[in-house]
C-alpha beads as a LAMMPS data file, in Angstrom:
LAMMPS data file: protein, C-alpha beads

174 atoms
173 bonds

1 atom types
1 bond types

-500.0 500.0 xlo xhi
-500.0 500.0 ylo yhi
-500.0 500.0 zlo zhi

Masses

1 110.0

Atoms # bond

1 1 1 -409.157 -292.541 70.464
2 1 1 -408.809 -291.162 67.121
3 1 1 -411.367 -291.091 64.441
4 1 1 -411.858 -289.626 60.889
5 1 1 -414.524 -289.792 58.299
6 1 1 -413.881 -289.829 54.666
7 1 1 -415.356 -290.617 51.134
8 1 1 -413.294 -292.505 48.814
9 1 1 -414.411 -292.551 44.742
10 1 1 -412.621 -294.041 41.617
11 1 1 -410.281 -291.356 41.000
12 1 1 -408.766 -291.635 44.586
13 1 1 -408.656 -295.364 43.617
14 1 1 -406.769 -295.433 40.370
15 1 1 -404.106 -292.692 41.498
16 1 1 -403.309 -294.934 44.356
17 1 1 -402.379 -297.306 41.469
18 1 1 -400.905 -295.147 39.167
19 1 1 -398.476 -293.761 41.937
20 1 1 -397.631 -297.390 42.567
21 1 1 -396.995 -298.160 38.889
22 1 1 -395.080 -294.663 38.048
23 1 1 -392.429 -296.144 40.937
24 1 1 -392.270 -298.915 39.252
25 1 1 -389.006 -299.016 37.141
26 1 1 -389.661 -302.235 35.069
27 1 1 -393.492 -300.454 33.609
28 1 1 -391.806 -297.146 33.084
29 1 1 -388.519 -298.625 31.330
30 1 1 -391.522 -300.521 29.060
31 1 1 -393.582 -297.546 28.508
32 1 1 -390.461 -295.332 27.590
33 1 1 -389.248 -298.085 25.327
34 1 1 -392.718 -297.894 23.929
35 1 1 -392.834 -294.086 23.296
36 1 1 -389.479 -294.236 21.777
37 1 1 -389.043 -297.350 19.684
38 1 1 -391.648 -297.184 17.844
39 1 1 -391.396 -293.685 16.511
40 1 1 -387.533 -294.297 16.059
41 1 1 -388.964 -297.299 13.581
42 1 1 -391.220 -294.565 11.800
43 1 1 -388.363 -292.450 11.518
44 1 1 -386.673 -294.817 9.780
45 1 1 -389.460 -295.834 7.185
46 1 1 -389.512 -292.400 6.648
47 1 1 -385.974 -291.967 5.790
48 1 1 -385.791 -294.878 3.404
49 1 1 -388.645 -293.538 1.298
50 1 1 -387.534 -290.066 1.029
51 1 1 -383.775 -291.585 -0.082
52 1 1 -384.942 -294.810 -1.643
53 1 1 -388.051 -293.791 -3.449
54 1 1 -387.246 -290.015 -3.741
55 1 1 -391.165 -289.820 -1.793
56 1 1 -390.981 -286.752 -0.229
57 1 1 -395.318 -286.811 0.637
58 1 1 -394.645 -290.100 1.860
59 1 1 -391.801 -289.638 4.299
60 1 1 -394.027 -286.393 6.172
61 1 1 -396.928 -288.446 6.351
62 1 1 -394.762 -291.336 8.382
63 1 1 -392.728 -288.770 10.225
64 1 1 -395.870 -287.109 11.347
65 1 1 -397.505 -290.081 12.787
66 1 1 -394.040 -290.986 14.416
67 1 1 -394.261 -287.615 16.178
68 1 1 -397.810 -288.254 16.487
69 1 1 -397.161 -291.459 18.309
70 1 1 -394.307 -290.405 20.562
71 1 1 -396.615 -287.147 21.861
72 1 1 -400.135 -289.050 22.244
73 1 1 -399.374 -292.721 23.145
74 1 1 -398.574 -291.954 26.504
75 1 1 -401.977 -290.321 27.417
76 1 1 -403.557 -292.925 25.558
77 1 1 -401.758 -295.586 27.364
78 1 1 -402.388 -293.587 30.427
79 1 1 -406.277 -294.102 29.671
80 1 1 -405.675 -297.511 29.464
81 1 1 -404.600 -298.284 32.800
82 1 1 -407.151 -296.003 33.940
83 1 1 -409.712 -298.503 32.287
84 1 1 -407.947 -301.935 33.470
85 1 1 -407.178 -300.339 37.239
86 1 1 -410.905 -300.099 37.547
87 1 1 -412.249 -303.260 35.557
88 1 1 -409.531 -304.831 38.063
89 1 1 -411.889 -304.323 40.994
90 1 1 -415.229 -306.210 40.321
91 1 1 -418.746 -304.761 40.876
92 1 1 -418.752 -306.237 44.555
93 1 1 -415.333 -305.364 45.393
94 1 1 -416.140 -301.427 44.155
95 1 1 -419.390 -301.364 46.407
96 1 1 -417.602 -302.146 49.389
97 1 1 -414.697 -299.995 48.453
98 1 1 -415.802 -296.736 47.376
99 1 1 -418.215 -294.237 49.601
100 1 1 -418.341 -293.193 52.941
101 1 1 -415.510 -294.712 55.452
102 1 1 -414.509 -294.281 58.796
103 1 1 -411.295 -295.002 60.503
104 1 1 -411.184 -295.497 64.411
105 1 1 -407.419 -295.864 66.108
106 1 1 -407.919 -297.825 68.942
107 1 1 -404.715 -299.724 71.522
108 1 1 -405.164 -303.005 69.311
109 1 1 -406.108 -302.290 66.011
110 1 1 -407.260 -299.982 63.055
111 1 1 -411.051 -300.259 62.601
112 1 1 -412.253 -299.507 59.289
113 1 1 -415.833 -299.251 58.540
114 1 1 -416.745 -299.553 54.775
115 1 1 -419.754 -298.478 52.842
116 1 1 -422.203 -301.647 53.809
117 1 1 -421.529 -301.964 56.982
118 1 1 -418.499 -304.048 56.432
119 1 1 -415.264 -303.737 59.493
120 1 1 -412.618 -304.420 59.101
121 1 1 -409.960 -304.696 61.777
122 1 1 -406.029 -304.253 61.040
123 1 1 -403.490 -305.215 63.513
124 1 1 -400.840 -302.600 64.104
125 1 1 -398.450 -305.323 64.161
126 1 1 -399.423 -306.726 60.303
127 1 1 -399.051 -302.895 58.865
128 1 1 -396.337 -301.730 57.036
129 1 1 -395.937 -297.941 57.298
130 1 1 -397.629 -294.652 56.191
131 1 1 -397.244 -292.397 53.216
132 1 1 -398.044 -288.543 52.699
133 1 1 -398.925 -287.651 49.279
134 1 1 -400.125 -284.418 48.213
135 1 1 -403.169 -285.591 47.477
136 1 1 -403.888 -288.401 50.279
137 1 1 -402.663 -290.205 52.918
138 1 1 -402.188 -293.835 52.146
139 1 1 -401.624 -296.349 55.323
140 1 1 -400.013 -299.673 54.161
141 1 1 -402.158 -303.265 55.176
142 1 1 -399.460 -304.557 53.318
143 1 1 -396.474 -303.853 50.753
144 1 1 -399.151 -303.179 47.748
145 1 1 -401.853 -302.271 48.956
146 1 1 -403.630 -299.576 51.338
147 1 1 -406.117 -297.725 52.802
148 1 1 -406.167 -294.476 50.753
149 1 1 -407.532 -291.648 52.678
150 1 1 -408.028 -288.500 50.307
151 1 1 -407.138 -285.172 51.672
152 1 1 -410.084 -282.929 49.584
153 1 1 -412.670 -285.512 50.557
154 1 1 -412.311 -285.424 54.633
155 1 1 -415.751 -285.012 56.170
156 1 1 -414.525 -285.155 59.820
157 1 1 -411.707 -285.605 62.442
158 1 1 -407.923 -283.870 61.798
159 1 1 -406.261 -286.168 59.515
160 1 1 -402.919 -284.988 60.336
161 1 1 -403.071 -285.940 64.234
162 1 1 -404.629 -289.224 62.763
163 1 1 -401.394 -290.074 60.667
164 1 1 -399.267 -289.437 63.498
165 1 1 -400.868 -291.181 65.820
166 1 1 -401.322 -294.310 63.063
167 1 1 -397.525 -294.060 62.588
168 1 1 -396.851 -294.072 65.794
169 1 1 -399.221 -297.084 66.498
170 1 1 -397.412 -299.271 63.520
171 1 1 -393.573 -297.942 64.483
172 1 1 -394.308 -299.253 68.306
173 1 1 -395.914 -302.635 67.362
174 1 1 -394.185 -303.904 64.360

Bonds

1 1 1 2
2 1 2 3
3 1 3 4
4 1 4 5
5 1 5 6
6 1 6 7
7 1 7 8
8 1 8 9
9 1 9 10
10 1 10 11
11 1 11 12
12 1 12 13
13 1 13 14
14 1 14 15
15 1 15 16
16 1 16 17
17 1 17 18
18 1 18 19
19 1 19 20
20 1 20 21
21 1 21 22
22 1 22 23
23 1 23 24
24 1 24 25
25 1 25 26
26 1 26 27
27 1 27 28
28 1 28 29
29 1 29 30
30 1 30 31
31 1 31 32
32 1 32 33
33 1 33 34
34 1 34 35
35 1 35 36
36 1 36 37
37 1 37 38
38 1 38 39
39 1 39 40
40 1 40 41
41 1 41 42
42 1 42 43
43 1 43 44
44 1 44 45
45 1 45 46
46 1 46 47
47 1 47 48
48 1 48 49
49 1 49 50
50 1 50 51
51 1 51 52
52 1 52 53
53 1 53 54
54 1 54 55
55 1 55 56
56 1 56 57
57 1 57 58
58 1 58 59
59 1 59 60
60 1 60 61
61 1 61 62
62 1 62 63
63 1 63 64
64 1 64 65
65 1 65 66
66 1 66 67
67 1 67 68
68 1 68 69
69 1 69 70
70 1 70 71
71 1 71 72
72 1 72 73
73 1 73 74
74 1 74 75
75 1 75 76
76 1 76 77
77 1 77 78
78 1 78 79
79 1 79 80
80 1 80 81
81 1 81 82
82 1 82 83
83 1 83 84
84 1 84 85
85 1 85 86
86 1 86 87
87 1 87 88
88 1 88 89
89 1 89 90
90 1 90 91
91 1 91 92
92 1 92 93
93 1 93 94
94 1 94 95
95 1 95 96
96 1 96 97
97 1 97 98
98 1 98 99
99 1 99 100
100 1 100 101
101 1 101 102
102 1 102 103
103 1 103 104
104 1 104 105
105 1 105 106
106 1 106 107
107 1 107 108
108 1 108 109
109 1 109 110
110 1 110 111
111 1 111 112
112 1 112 113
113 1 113 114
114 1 114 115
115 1 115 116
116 1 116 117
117 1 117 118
118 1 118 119
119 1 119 120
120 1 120 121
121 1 121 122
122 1 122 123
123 1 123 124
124 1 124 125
125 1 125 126
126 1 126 127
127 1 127 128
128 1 128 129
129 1 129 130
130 1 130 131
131 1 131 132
132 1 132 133
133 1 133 134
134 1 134 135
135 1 135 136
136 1 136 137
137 1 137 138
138 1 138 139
139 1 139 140
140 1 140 141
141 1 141 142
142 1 142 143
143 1 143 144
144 1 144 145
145 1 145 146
146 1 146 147
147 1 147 148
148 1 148 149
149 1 149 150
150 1 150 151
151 1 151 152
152 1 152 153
153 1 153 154
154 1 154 155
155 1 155 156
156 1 156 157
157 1 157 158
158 1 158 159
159 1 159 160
160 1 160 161
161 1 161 162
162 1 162 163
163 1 163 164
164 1 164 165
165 1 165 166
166 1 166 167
167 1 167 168
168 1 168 169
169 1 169 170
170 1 170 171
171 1 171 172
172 1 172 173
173 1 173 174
């Protein structure tokens, strides 16, 4: 039987989600449309004020917001997802997610135990597969969501013979 202890905060919680919406091709076609239309609008502003109104003062001002815009609004977009990721997960929902968790393997099942003295049990047969990031280990309940085990915040058991053995479990029962 495999077991591992782990605490899980915000940050591990919102970089779970921004991983899953940097894969996403129809956000990032959005967000690069975003960073790239709109200073390309600028631009032209710009343009037609130095060549229409001769406004040289003018035209920097717009062309340095444009550049502005194309170099900041994706960090401040970035802090906006931040900000709706976590008002996503309601005050409940955050208690019993974030803190101290352990994971036990066992023949039938994945037992989680959550801050509260919530389990939860997951049937090998209902998960989907396991991911290695750099900064976590993320086993799949389903195709969009997880349990996200962070590498820096392990308090006990060898998370590496723990993936194995959950991939394993998941690749022989589903």
């Amino acid at each position: 039987m495999f077991e591992i202890e782990y605490e899980l905060r915000e940050d591990d919680l919102t970089d779970f989600n921004e991983m899953r919406l940097k894969s996403n091709e129809t956000i990032q076609a959005a967000l690069r449309k975003n960073r790239l239309f709109v200073p390309a609008v600028m631009l032209f502003i710009a343009m037609f004020y130095y060549m229409y109104y001769n406004d040289l003062t003018t035209s920097l001002y717009v062309t340095v917001i444009a550049v502005g815009w194309g170099l900041v609004s994706p960090y401040i977009i970035k802090m906006d997802m931040r900000r709706q990721i976590l008002e996503s997960y309601g005050e409940e929902e955050r208690k019993e997610i974030l803190g101290d968790h352990k994971l036990v393997i066992t023949q039938e099942h994945l037992l989680n135990k959550t801050p509260g003295d919530n389990k939860h049990k997951y049937l090998w047969e209902d998960m989907v597969r396991v991911e290695y990031a750099k900064q976590a280990v993320y086993i799949y309940v389903e195709l969009d969501s997880a349990i996200i085990i962070p590498v820096e915040r392990l308090k006990s058991g060898n998370l590496e013979k723990f993936a194995e053995q959950a991939e394993k479990m998941i690749e022989r029962l589903s």
